[in-house]
PDB file of N, CA, C and O in Angstrom:
ATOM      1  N   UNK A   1       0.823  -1.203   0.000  1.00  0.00           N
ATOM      2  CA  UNK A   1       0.000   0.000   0.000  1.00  0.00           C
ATOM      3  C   UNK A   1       0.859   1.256   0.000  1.00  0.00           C
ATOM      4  O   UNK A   1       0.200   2.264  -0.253  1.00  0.00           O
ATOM      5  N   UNK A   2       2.584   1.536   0.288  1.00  0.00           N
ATOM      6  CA  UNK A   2       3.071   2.356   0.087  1.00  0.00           C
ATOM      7  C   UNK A   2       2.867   3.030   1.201  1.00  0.00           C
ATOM      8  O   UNK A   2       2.423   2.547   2.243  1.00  0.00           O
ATOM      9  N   UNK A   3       3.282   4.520   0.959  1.00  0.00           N
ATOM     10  CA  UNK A   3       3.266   5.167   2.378  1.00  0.00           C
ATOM     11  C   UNK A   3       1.797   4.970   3.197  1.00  0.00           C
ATOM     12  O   UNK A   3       0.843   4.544   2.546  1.00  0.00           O
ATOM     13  N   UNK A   4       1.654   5.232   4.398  1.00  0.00           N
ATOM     14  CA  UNK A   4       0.236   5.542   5.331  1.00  0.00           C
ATOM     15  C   UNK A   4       0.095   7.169   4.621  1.00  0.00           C
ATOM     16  O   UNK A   4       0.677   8.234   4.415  1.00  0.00           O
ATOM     17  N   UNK A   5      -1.126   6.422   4.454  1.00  0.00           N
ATOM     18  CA  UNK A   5      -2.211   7.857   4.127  1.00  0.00           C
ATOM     19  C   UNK A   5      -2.789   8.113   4.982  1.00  0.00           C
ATOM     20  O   UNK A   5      -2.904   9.337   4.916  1.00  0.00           O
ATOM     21  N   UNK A   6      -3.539   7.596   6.264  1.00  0.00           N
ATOM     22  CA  UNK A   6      -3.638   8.083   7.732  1.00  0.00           C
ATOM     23  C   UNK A   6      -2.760   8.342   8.582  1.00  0.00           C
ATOM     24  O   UNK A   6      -1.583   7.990   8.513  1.00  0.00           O
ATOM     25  N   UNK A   7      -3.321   9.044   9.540  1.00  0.00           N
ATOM     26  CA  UNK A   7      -3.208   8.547  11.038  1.00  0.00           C
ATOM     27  C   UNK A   7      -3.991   8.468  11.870  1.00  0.00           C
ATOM     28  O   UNK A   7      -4.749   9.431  11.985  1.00  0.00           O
ATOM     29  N   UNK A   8      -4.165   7.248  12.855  1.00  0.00           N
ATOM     30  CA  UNK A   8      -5.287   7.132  13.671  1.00  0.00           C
ATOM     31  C   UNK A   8      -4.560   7.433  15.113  1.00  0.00           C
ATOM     32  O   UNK A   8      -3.384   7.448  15.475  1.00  0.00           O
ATOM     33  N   UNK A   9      -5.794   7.663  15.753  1.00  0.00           N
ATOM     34  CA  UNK A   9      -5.769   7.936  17.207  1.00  0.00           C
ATOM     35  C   UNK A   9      -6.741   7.532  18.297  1.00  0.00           C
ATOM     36  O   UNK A   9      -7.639   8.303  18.637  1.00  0.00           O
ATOM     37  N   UNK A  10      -6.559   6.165  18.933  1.00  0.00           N
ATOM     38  CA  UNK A  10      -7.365   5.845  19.519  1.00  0.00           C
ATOM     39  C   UNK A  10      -7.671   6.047  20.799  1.00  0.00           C
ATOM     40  O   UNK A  10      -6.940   5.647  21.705  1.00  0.00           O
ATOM     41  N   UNK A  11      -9.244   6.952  21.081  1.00  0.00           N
ATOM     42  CA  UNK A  11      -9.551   7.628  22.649  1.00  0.00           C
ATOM     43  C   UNK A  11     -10.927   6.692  22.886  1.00  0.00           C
ATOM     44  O   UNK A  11     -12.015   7.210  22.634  1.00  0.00           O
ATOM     45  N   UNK A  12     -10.883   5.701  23.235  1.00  0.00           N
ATOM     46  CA  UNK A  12     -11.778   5.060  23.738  1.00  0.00           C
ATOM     47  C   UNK A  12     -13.255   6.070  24.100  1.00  0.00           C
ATOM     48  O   UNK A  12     -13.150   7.131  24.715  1.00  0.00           O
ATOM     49  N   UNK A  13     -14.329   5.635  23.701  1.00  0.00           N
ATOM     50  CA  UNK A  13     -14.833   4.624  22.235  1.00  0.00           C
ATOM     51  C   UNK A  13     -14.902   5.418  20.901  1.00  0.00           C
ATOM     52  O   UNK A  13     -15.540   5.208  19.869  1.00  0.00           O
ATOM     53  N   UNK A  14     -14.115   6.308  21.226  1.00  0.00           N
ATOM     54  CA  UNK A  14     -14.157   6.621  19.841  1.00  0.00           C
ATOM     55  C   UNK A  14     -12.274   6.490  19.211  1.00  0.00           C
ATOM     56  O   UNK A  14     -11.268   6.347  19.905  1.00  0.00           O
ATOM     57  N   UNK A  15     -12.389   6.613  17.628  1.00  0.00           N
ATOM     58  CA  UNK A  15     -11.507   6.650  17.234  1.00  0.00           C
ATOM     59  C   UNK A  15     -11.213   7.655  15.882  1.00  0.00           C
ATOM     60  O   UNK A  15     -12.027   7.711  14.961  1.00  0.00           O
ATOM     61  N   UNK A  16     -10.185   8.292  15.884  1.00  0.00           N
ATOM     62  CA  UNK A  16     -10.304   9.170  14.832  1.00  0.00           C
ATOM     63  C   UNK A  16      -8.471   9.033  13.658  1.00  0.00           C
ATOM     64  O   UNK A  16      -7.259   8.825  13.730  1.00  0.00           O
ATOM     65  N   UNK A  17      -9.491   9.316  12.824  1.00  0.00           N
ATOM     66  CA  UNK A  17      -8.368   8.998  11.693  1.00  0.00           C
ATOM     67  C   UNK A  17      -8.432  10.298  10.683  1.00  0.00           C
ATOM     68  O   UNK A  17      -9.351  10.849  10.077  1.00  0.00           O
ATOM     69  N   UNK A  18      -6.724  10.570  10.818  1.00  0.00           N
ATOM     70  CA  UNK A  18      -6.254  12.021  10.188  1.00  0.00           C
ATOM     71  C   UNK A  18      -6.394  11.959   8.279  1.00  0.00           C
ATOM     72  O   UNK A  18      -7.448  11.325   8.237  1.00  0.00           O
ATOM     73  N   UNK A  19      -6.135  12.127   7.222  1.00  0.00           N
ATOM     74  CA  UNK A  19      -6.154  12.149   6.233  1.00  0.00           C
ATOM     75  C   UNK A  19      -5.049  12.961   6.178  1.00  0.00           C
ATOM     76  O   UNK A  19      -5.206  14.094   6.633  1.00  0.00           O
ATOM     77  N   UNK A  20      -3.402  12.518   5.503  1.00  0.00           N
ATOM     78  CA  UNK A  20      -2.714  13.238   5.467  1.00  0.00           C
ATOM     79  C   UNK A  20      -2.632  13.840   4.707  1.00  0.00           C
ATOM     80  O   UNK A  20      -2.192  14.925   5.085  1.00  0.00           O
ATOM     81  N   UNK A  21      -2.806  13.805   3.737  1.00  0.00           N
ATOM     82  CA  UNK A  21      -2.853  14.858   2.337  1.00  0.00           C
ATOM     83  C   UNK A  21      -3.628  15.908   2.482  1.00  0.00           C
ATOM     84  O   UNK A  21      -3.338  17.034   2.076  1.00  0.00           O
ATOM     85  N   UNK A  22      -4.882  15.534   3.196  1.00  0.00           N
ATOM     86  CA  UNK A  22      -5.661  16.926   3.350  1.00  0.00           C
ATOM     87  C   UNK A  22      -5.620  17.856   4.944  1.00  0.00           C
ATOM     88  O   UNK A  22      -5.616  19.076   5.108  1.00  0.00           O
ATOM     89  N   UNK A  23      -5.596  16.936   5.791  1.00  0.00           N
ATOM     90  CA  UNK A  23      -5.385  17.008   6.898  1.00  0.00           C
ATOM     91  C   UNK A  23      -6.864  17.058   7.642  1.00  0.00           C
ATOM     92  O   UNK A  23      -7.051  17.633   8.715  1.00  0.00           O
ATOM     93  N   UNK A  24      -8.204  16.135   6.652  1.00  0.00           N
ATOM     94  CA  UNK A  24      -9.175  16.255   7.336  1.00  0.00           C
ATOM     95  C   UNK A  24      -9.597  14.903   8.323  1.00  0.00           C
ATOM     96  O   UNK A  24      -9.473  13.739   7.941  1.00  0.00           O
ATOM     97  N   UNK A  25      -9.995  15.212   9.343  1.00  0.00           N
ATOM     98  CA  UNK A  25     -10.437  13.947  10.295  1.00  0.00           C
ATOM     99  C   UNK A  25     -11.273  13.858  10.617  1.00  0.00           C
ATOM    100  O   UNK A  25     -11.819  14.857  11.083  1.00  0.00           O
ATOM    101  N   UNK A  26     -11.951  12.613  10.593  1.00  0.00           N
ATOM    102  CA  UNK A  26     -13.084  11.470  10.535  1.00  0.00           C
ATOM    103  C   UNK A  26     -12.950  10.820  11.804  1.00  0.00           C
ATOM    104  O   UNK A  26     -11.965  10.119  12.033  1.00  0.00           O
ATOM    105  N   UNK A  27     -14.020  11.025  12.799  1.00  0.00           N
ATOM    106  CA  UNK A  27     -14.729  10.342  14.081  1.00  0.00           C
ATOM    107  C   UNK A  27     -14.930   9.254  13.673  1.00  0.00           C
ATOM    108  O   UNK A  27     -14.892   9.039  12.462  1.00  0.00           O
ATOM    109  N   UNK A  28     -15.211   8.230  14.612  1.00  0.00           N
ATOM    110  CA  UNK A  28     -16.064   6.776  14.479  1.00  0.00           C
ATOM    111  C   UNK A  28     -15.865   6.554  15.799  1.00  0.00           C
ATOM    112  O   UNK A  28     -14.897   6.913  16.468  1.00  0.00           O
ATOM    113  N   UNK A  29     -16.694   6.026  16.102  1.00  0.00           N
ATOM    114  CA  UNK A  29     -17.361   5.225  17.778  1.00  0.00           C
ATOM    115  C   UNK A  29     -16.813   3.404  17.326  1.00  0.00           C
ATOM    116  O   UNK A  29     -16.732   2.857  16.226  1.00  0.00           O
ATOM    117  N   UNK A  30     -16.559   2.950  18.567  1.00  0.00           N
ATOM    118  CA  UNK A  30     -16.151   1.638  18.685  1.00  0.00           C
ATOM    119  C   UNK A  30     -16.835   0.910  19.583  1.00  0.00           C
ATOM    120  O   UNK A  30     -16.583   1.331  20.711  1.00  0.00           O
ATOM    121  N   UNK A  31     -17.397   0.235  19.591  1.00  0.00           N
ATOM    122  CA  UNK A  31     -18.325  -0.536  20.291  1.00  0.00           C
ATOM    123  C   UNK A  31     -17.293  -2.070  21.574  1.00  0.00           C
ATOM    124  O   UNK A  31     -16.244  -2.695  21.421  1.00  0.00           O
ATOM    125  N   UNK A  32     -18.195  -2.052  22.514  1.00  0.00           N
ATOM    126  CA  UNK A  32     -17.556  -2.532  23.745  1.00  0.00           C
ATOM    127  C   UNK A  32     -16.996  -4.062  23.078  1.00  0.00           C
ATOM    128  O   UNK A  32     -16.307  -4.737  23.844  1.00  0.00           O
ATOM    129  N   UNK A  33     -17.312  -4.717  21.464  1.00  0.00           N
ATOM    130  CA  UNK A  33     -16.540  -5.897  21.215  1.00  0.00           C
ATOM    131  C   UNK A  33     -15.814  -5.604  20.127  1.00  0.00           C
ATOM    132  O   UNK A  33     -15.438  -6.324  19.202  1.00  0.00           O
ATOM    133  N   UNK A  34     -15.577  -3.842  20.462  1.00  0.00           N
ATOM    134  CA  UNK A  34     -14.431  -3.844  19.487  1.00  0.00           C
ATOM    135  C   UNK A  34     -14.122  -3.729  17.793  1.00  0.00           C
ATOM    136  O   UNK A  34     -13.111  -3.797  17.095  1.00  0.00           O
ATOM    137  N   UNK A  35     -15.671  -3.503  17.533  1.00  0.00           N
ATOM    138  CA  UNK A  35     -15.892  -3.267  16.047  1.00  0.00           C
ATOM    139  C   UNK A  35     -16.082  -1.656  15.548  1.00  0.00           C
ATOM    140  O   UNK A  35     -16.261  -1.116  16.639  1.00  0.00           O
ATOM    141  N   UNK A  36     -16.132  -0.841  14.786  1.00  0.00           N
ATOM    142  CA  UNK A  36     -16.424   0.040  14.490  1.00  0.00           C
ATOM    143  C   UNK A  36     -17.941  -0.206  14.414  1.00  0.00           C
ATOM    144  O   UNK A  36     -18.523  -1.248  14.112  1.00  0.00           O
ATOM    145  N   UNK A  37     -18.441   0.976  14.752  1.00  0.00           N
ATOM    146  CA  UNK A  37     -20.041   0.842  14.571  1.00  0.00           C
ATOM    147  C   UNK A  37     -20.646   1.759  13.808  1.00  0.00           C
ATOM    148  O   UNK A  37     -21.821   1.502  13.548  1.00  0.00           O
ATOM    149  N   UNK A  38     -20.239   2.679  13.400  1.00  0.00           N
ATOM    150  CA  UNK A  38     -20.590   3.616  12.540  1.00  0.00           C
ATOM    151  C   UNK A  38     -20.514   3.737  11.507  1.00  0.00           C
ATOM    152  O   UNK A  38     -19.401   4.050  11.084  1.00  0.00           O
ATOM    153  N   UNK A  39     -22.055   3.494  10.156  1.00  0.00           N
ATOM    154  CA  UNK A  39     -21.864   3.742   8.829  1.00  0.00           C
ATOM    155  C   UNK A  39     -20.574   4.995   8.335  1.00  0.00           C
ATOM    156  O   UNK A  39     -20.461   6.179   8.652  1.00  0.00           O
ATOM    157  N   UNK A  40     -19.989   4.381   7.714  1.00  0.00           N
ATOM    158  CA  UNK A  40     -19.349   5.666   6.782  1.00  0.00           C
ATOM    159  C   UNK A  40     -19.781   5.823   5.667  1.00  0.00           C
ATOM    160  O   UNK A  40     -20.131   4.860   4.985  1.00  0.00           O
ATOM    161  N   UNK A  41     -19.861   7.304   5.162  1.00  0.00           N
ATOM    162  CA  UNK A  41     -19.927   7.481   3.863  1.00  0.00           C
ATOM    163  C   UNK A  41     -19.169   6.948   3.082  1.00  0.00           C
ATOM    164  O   UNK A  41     -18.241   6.239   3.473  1.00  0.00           O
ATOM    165  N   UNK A  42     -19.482   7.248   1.479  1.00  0.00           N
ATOM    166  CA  UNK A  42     -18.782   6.988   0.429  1.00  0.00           C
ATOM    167  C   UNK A  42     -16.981   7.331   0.670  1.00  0.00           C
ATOM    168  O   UNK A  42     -15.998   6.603   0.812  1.00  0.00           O
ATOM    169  N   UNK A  43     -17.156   8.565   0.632  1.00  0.00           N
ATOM    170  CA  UNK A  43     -16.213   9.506   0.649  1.00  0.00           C
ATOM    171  C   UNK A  43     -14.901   9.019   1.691  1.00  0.00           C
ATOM    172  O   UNK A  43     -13.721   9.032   1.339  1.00  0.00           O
ATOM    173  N   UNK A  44     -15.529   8.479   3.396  1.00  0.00           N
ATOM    174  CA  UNK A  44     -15.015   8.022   4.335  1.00  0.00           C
ATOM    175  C   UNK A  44     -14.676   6.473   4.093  1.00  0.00           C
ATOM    176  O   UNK A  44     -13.858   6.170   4.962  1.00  0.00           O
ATOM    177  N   UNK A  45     -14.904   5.568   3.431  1.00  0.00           N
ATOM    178  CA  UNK A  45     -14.448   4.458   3.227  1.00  0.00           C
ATOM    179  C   UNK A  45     -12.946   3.885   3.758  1.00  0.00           C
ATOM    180  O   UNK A  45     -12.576   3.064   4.597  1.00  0.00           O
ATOM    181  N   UNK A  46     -12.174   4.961   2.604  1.00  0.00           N
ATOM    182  CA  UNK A  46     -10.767   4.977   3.236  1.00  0.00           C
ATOM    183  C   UNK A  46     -10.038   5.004   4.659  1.00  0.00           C
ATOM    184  O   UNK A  46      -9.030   4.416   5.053  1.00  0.00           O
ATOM    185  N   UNK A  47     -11.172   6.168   5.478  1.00  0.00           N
ATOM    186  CA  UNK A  47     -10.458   6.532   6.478  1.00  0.00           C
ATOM    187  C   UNK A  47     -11.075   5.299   7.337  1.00  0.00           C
ATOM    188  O   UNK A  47     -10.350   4.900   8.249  1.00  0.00           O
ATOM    189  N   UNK A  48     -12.506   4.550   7.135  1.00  0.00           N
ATOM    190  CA  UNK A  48     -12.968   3.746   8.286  1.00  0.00           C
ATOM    191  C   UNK A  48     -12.444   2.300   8.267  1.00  0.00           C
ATOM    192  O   UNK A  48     -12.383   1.526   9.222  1.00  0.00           O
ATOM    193  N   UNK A  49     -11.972   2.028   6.626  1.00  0.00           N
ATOM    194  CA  UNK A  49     -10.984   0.675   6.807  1.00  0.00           C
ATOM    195  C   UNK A  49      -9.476   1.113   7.423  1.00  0.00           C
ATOM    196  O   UNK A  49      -8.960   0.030   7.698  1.00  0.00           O
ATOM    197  N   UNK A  50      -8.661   2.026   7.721  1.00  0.00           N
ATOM    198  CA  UNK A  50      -7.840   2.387   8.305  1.00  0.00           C
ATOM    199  C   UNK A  50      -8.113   2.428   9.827  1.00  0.00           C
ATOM    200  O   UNK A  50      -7.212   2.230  10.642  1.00  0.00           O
ATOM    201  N   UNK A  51      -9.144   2.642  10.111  1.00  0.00           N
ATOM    202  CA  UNK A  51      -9.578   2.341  11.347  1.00  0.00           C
ATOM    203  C   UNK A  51      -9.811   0.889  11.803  1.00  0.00           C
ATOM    204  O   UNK A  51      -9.350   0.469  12.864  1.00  0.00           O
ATOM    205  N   UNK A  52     -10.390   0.298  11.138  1.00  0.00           N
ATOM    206  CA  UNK A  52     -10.597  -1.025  11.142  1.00  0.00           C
ATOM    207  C   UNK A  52      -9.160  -1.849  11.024  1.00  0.00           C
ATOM    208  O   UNK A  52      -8.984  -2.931  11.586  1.00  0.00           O
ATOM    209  N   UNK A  53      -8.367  -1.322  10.382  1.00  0.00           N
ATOM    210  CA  UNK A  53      -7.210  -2.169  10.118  1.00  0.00           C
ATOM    211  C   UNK A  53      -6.272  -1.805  11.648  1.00  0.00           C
ATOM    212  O   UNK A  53      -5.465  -2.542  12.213  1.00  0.00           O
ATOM    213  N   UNK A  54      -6.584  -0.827  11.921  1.00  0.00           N
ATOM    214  CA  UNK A  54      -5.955  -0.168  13.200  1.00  0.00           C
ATOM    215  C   UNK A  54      -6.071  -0.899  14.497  1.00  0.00           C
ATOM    216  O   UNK A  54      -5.078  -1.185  15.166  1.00  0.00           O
ATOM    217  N   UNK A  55      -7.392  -1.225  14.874  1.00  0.00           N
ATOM    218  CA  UNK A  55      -8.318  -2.159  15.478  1.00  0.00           C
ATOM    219  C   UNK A  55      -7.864  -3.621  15.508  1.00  0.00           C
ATOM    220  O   UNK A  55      -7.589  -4.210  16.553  1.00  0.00           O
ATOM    221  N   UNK A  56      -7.822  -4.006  14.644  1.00  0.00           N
ATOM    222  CA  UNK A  56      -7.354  -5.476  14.087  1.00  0.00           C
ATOM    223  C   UNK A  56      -5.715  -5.710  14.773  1.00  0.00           C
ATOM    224  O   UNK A  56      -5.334  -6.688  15.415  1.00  0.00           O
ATOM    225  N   UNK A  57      -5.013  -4.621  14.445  1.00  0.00           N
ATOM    226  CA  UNK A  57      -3.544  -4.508  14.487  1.00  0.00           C
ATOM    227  C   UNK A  57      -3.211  -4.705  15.625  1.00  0.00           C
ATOM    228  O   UNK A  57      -2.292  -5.495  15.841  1.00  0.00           O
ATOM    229  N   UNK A  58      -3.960  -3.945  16.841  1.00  0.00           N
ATOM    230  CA  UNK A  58      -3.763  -3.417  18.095  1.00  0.00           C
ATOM    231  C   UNK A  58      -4.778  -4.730  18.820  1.00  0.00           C
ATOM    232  O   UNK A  58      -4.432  -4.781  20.001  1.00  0.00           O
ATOM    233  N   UNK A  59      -5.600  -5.521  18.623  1.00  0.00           N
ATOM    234  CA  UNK A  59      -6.169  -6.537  18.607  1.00  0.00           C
ATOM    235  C   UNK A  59      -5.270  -7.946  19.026  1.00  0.00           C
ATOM    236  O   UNK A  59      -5.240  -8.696  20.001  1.00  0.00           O
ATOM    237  N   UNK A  60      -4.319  -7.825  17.266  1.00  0.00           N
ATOM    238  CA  UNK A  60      -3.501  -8.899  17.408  1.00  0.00           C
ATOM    239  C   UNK A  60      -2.363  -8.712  18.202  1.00  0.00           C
ATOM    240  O   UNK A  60      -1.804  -9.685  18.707  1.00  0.00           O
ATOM    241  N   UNK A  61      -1.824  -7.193  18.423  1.00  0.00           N
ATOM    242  CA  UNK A  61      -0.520  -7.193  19.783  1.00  0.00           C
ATOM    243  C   UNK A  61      -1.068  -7.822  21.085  1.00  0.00           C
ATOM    244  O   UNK A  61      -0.416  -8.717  21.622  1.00  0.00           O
ATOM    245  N   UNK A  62      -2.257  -7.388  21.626  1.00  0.00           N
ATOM    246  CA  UNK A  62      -2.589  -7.652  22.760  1.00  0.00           C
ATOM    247  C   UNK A  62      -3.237  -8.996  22.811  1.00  0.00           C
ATOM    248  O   UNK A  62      -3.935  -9.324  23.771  1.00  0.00           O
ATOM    249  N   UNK A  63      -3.019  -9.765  21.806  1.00  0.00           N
ATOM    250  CA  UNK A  63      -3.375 -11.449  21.881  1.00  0.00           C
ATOM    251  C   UNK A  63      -2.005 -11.756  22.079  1.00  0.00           C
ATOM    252  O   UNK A  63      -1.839 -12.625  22.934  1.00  0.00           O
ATOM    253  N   UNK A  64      -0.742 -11.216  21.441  1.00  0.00           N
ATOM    254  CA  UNK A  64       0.038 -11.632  21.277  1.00  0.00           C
ATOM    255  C   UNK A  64       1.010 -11.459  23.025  1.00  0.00           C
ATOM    256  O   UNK A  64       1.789 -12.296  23.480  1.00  0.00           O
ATOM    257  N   UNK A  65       0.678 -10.344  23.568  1.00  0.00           N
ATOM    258  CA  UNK A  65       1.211 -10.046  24.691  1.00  0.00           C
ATOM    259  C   UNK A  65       0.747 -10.811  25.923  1.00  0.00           C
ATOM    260  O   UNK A  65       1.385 -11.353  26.825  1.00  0.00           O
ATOM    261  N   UNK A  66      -0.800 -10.669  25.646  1.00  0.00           N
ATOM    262  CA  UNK A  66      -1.220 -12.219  26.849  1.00  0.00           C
ATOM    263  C   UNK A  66      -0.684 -13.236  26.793  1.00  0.00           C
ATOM    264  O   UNK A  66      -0.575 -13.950  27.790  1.00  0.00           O
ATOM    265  N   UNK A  67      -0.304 -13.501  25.849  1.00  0.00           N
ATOM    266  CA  UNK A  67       0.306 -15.066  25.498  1.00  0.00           C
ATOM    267  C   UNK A  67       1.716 -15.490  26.268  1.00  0.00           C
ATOM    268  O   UNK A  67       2.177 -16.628  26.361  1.00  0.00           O
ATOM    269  N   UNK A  68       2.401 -13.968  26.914  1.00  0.00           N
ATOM    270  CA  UNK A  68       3.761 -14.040  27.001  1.00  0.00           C
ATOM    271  C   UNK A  68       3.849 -14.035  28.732  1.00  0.00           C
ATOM    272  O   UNK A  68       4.943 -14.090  29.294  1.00  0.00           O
TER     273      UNK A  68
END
């Protein structure tokens, strides 16, 4: 995918993701099992699978850290 075109920032339950090129940012709420819960627009697609991938990421460290 080349450089990150976000940046996210996660403040429990919500999470927000920067758009670097433009520098605009996109809210989303996270729900207590951890999914994004909020339709995104068209437009937001990008920024809410970056969130989602964010989620996932930070998901699999802390499976990985219980384990240890």
């Amino acid at each position: 995918m080349g450089e990150r075109m976000f940046d996210v920032k996660y403040e429990p339950p919500q999470i927000f993701v920067t758009k670097r090129q433009t520098g605009e940012t996109y809210k989303f709420f996270v729900g207590i099992d951890g999914a994004v819960i909020d339709d995104a627009t068209f437009d937001q697609r990008d920024a809410r699978r970056a969130a989602i991938l964010y989620l996932a990421q930070r998901a699999g460290a802390d499976a990985v850290l219980s384990m240890t």
